[in-house]
C-alpha positions as CSV (number, residue, x, y, z in Angstrom):
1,X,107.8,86.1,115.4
2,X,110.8,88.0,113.5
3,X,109.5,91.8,112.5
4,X,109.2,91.0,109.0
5,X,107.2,87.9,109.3
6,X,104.6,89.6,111.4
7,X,104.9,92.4,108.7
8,X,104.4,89.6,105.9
9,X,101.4,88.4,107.8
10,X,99.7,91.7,108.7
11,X,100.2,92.2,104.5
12,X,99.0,88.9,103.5
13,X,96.2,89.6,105.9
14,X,95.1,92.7,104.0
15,X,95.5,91.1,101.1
16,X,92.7,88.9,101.9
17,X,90.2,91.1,103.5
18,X,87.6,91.5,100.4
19,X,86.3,94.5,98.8
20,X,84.8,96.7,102.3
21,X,81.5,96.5,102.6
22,X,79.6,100.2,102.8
23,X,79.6,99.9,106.7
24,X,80.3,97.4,109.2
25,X,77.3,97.0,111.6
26,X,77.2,97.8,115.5
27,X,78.3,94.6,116.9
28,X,81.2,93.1,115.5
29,X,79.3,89.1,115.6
30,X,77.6,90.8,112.9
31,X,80.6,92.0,110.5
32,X,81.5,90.0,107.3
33,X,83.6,86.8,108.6
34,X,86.8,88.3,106.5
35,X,86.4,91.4,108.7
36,X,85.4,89.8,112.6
37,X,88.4,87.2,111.4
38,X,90.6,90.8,111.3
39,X,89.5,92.1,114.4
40,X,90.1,88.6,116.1
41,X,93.8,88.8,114.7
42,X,94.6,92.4,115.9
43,X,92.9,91.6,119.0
44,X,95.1,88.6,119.8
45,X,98.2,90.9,119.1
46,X,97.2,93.5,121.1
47,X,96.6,90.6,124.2
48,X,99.9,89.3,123.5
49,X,101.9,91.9,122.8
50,X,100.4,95.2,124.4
51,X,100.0,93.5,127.5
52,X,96.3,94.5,127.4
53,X,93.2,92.6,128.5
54,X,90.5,90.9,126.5
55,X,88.6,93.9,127.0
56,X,91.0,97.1,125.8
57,X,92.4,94.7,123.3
58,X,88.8,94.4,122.0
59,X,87.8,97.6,122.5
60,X,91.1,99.1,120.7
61,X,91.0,96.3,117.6
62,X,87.2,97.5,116.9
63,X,88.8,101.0,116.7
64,X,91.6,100.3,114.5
65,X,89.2,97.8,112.1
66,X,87.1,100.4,111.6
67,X,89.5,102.9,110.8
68,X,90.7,100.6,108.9
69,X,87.7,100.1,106.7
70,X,87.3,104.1,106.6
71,X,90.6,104.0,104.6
72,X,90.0,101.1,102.3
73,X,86.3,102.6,101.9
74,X,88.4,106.2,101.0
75,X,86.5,107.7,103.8
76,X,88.1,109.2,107.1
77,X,86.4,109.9,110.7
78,X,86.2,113.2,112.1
79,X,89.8,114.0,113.9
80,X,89.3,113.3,117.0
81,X,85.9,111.6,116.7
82,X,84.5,108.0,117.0
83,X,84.8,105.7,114.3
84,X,80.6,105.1,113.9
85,X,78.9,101.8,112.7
86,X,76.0,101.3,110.1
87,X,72.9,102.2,111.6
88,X,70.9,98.9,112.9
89,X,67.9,97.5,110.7
């Protein structure tokens, strides 16, 4: 995929991810299905194109989802520290 289609996608993907909800929960089978659709996505990319296994590349797109929800929500982890989920019911 030429750069600025997979740019156009990762835009058109944000685009679509609904207003964040206050926290995404523990496991990610839980999240809203805009959200586990967006970790599925980035996990697939970082498979294909990190080279990395099911695993890191699920492990890594939970990271980077969350992170990416602490920005939409205006919020930011600690430096350094772990991205946490909701607490569980």
């Amino acid at each position: 995929m030429p750069f600025k289609s997979a740019i156009a996608r990762v835009m058109s993907l944000r685009a679509a991810v609904p207003q964040p909800p206050a926290c995404l929960p523990a496991r990610v089978e839980t999240w809203p299905e805009a959200w586990r659709e967006l970790f599925l996505e980035r996990s697939g990319i970082l498979q294909y194109d990190a080279g990395l296994s099911r695993d890191e590349a699920d492990a890594r797109a939970e990271q980077q989802v969350r992170e990416f929800h602490r920005h939409q929500k205006g919020t930011r982890s600690k430096e350094g520290g772990e991205v946490l989920a909701c607490p569980e019911k």
